[in-house]
C-alpha positions as a Markdown table, in Angstrom:
| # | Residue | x | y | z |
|---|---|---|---|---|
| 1 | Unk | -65.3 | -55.5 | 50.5 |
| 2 | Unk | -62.9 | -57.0 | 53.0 |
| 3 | Unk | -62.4 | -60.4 | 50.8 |
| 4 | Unk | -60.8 | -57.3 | 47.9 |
| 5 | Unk | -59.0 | -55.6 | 50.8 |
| 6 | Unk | -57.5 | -59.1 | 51.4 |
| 7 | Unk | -56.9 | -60.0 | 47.8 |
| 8 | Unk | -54.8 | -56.6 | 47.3 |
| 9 | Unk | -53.0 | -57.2 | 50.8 |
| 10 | Unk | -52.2 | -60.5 | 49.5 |
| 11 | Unk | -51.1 | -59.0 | 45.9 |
| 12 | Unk | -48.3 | -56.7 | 47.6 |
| 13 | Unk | -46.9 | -59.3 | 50.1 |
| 14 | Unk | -46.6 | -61.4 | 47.3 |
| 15 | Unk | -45.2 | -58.8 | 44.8 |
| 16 | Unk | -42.3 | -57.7 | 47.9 |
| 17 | Unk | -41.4 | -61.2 | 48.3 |
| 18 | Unk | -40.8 | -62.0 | 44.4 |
| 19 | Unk | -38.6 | -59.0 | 44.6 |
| 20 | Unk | -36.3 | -59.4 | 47.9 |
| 21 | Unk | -36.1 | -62.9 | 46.5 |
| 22 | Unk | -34.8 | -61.5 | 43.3 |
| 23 | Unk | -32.7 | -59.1 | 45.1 |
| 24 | Unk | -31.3 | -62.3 | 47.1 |
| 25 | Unk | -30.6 | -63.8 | 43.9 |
| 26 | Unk | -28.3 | -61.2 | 42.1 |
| 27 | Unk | -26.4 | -60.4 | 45.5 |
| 28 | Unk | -25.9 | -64.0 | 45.6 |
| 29 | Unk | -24.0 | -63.8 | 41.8 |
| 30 | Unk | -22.2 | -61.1 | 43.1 |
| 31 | Unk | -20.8 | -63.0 | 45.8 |
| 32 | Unk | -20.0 | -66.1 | 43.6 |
| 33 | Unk | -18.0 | -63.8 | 41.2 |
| 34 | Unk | -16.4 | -61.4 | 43.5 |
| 35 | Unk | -15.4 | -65.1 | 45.3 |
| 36 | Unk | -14.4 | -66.6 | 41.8 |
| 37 | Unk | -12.4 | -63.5 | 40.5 |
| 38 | Unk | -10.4 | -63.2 | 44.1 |
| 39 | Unk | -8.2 | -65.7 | 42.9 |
| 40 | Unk | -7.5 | -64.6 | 39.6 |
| 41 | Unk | -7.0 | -61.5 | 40.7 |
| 42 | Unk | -3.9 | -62.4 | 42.8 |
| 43 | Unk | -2.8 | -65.3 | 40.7 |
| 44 | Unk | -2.0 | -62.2 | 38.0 |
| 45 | Unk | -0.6 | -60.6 | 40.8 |
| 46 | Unk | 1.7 | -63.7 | 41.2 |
| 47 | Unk | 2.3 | -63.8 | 37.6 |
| 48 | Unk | 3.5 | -60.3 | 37.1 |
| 49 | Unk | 6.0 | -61.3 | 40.6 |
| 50 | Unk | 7.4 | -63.9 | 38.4 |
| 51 | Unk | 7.8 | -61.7 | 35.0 |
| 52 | Unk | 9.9 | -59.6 | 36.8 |
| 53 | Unk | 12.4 | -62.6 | 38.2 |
| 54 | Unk | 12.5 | -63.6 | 34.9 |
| 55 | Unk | 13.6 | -60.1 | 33.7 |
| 56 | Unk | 16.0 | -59.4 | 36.3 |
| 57 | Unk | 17.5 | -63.3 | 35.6 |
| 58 | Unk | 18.0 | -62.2 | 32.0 |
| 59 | Unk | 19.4 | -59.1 | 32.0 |
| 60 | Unk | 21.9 | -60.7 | 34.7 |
| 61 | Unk | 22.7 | -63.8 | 33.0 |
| 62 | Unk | 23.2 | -61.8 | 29.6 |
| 63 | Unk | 25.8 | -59.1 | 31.7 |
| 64 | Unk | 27.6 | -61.8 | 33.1 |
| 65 | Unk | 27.7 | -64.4 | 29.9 |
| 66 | Unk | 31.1 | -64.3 | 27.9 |
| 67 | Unk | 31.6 | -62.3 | 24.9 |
| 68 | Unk | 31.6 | -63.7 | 21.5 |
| 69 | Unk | 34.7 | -62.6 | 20.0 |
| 70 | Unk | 34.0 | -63.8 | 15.7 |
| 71 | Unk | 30.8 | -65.1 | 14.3 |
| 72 | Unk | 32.3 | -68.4 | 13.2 |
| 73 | Unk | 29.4 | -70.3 | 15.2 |
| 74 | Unk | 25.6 | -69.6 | 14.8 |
| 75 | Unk | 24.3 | -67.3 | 17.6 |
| 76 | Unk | 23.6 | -69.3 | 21.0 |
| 77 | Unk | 21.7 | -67.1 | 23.2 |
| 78 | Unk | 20.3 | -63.9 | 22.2 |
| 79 | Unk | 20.8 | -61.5 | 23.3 |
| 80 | Unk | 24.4 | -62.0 | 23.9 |
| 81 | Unk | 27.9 | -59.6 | 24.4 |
| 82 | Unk | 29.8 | -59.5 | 21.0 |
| 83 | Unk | 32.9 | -57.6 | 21.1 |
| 84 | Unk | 34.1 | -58.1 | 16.9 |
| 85 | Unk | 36.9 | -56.5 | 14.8 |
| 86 | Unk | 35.2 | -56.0 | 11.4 |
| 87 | Unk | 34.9 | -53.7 | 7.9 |
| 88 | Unk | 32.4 | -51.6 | 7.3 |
| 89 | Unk | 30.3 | -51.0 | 4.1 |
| 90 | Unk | 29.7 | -47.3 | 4.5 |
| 91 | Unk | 28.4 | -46.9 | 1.2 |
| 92 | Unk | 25.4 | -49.8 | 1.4 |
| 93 | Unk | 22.9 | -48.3 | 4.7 |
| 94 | Unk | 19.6 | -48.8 | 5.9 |
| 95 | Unk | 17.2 | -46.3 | 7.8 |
| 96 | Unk | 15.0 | -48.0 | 10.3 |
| 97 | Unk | 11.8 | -46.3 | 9.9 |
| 98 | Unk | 9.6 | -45.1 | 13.1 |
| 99 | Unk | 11.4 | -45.5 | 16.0 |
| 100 | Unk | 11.2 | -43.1 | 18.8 |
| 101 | Unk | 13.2 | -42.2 | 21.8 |
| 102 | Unk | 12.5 | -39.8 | 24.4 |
| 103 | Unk | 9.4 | -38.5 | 22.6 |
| 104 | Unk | 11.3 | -37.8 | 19.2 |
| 105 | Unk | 11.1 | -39.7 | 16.0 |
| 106 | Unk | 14.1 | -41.1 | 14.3 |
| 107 | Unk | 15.7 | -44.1 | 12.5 |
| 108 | Unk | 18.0 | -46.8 | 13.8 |
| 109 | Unk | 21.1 | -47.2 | 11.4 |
| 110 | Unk | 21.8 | -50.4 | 10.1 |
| 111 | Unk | 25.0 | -51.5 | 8.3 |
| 112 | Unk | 26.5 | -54.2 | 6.6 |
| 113 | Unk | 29.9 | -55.4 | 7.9 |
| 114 | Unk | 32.5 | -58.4 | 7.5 |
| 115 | Unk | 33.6 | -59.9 | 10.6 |
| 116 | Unk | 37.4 | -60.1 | 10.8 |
| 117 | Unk | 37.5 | -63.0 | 12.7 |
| 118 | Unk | 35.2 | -65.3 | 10.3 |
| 119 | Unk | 35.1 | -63.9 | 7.4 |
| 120 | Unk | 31.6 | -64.2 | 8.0 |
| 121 | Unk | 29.0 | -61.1 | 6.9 |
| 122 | Unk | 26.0 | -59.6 | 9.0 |
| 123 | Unk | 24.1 | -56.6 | 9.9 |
| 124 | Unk | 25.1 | -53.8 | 12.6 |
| 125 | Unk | 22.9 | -51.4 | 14.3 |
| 126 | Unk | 24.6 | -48.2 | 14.8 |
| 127 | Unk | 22.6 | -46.4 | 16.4 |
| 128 | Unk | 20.2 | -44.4 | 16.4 |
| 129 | Unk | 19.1 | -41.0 | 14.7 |
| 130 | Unk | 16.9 | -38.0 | 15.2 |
| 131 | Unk | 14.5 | -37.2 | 11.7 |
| 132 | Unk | 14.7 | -33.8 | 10.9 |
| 133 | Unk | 11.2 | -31.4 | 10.9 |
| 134 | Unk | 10.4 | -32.6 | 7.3 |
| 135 | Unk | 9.9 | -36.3 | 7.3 |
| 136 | Unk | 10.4 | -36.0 | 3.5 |
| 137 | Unk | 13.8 | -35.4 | 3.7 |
| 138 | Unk | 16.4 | -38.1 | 5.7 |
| 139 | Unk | 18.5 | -36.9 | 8.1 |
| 140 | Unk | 22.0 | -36.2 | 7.7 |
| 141 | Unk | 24.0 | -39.2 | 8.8 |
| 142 | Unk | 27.4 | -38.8 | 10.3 |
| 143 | Unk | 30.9 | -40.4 | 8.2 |
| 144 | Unk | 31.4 | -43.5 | 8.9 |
| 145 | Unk | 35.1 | -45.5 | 8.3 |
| 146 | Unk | 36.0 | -46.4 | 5.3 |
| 147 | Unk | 35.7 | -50.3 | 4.4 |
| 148 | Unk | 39.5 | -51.0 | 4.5 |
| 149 | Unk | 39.6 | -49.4 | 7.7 |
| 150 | Unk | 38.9 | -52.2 | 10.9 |
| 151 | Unk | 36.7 | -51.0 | 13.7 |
| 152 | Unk | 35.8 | -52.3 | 17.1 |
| 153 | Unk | 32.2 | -53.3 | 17.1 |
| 154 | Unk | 31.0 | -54.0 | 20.9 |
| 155 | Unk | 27.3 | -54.3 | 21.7 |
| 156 | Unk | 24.7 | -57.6 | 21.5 |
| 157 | Unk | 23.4 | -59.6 | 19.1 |
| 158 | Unk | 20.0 | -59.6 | 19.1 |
| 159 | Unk | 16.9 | -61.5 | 17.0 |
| 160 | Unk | 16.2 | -60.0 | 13.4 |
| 161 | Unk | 12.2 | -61.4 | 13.4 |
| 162 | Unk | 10.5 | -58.9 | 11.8 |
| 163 | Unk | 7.5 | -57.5 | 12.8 |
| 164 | Unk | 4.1 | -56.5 | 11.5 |
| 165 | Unk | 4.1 | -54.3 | 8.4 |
| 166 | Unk | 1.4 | -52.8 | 6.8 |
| 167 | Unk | 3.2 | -53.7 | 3.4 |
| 168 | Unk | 6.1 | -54.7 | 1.7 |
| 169 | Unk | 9.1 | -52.4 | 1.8 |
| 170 | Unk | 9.4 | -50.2 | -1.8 |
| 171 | Unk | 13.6 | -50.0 | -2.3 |
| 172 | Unk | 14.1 | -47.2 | -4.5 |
| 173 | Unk | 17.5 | -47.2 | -6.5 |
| 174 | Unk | 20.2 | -46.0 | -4.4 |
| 175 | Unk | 21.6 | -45.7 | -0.6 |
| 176 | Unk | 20.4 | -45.1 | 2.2 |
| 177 | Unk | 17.3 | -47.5 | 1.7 |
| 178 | Unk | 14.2 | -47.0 | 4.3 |
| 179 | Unk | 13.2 | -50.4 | 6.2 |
| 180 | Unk | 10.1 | -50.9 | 8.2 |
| 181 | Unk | 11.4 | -54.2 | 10.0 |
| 182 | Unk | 14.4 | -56.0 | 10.5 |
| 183 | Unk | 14.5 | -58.8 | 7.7 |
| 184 | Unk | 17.3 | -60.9 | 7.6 |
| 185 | Unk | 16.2 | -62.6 | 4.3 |
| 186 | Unk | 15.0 | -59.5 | 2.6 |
| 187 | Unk | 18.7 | -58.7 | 3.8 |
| 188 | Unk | 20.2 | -61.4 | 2.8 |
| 189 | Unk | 18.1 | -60.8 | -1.1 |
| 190 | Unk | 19.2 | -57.1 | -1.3 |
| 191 | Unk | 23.0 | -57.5 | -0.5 |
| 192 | Unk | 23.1 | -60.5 | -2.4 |
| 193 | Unk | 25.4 | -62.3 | 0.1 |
| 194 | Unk | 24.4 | -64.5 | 3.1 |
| 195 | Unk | 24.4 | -63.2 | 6.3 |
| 196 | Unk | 24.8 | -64.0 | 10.4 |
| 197 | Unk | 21.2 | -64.4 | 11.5 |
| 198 | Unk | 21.5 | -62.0 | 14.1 |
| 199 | Unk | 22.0 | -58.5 | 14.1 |
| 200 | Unk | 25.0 | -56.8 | 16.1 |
| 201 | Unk | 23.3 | -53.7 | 18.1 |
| 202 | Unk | 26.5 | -51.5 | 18.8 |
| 203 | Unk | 26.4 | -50.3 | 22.7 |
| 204 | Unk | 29.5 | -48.6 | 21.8 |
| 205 | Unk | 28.8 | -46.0 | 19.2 |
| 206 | Unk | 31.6 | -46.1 | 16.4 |
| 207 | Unk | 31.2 | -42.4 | 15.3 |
| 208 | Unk | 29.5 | -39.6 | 17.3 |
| 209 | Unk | 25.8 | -38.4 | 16.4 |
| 210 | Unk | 24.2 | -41.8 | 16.9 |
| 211 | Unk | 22.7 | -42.8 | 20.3 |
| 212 | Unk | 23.8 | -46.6 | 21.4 |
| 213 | Unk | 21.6 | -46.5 | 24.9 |
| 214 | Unk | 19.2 | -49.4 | 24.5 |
| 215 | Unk | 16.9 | -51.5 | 27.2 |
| 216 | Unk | 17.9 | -54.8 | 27.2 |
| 217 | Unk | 14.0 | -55.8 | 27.5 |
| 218 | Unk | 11.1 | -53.9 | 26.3 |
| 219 | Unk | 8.9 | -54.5 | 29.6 |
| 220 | Unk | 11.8 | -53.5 | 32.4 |
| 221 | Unk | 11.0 | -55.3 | 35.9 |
| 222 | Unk | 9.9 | -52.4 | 37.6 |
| 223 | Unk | 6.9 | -51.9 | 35.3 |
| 224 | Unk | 6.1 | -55.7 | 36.4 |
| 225 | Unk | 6.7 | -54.9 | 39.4 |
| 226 | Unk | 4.2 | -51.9 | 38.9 |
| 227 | Unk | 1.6 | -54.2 | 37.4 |
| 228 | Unk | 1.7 | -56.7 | 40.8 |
| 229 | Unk | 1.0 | -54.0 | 42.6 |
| 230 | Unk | -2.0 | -52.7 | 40.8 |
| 231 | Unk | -3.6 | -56.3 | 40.6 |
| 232 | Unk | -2.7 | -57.2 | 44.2 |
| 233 | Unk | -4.6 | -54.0 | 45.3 |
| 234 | Unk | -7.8 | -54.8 | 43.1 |
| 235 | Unk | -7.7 | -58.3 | 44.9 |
| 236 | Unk | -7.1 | -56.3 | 48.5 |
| 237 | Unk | -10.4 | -53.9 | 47.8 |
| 238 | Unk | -12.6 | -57.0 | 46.7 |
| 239 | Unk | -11.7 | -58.9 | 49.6 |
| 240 | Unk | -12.4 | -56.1 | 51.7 |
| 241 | Unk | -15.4 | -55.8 | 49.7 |
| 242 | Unk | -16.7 | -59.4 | 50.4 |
| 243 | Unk | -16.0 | -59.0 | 54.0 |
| 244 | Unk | -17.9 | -55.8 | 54.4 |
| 245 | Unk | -21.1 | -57.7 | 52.2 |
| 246 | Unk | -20.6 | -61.1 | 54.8 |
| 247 | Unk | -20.7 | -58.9 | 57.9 |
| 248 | Unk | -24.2 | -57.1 | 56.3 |
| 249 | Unk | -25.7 | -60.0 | 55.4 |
| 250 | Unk | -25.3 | -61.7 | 58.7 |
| 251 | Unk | -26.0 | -59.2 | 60.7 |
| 252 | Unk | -29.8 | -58.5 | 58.6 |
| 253 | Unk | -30.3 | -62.0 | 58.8 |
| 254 | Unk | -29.4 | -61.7 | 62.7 |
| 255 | Unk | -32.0 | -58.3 | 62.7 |
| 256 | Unk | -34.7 | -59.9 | 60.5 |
| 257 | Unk | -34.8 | -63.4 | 62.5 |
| 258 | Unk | -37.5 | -63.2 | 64.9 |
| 259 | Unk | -36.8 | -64.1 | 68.4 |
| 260 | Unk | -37.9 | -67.0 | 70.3 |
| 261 | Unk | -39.7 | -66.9 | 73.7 |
């Protein structure tokens, strides 16, 4: 009877050590990763500190650089100031499909002009436009100049890459045409004509009923700045966390160690 006792006492020690030694084992992991992912943690941190440099550099560089004043040459840095005396085609528009500001929908109005200066053709931005209740029916778009009248075109010139589209743009006959993306050679196949390879995005509005505010980047440097902040604290609560695990540890070990006499 007592060699059973001492089989089952046997059983159970070894049954608690096979688990505190799995136990050790996966707080051990925990360590390793919480140690690995401290670094990443603030090297994103880091990252997000340096976005925002780079934002503030661009949107100082591109307020400070010097107007272009014709589009004789290709485009140099984009975005860049244009300030342009031109013609515009108010008869040939486009509708910029989907874009929202301040919670509305609308449509950014896009042009086709000559540049005075050049000769040369391109594509202006006017603004952009609220979309009435029924998306069916396109808003009412203010009167532009007439083509042999010149207007003062100031704004930026900024990249036509268009983006994704769930399918190719259907042009039905007659003007205004509805665009998902910015195309320059879709552009430059519907006008028939080639064209500057940027587009002109007025921060001057030429007629009234078209908002010109625009961000100069779509991530500003105080959402960077937002983002540091957010990973810098994750890595201050996991470093707090290995401390407090470091200080536990040592002091069971320090309670568990028996003492010598």
């Amino acid at each position: 009877m007592s060699a059973v006792i001492s089989l089952s006492k046997d059983a159970n020690r070894s049954r608690s050590k096979g688990t505190q030694d799995s136990s050790i084992k996966i707080k051990a992991v925990c360590l390793l990763l919480g140690v690995m992912l401290l670094p990443i943690l603030i090297g994103l941190g880091l990252w997000q500190l340096q976005r925002a440099d780079a934002k503030r550099e661009l949107i100082k560089q591109t307020q400070h650089a010097p107007a272009i004043y014709n589009l004789a040459q290709q485009p140099q840095q984009l975005p860049g100031r244009v300030e342009l005396q031109a013609k515009l085609s108010s008869s040939q528009l486009l509708l910029l499909d989907n874009r929202t500001r301040e919670g509305r929908v609308g449509y950014e109005l896009l042009g086709l002009f000559q540049d005075a200066g050049s000769g040369r053709w391109g594509i202006v931005n006017l603004g952009w436009i609220a979309a009435g209740a029924d998306r069916a029916l396109l808003p009412e778009l203010p009167l532009l100049p007439g083509f042999e009248q010149p207007v003062s075109l100031k704004g930026m010139q900024v990249s036509a890459q268009p983006g994704f589209m769930l399918g190719a743009d259907l042009w039905q006959p007659g003007w205004p045409k509805i665009i998902q993306q910015p195309d320059m050679a879709h552009f430059q196949q519907l006008f028939q004509r080639p064209l500057y390879p940027a587009i002109v995005r007025l921060t001057e509005p030429v007629v009234e009923g078209l908002d010109t505010r625009w961000d100069l980047v779509v991530m500003p440097a105080e959402k960077h700045l937002g983002y540091a902040l957010q990973w810098f604290a994750l890595a201050l609560a996991l470093l707090l966390w290995l401390a407090w695990f470091g200080w536990w540890r040592t002091r069971r070990i320090t309670s568990t160690t028996p003492e010598v006499r």
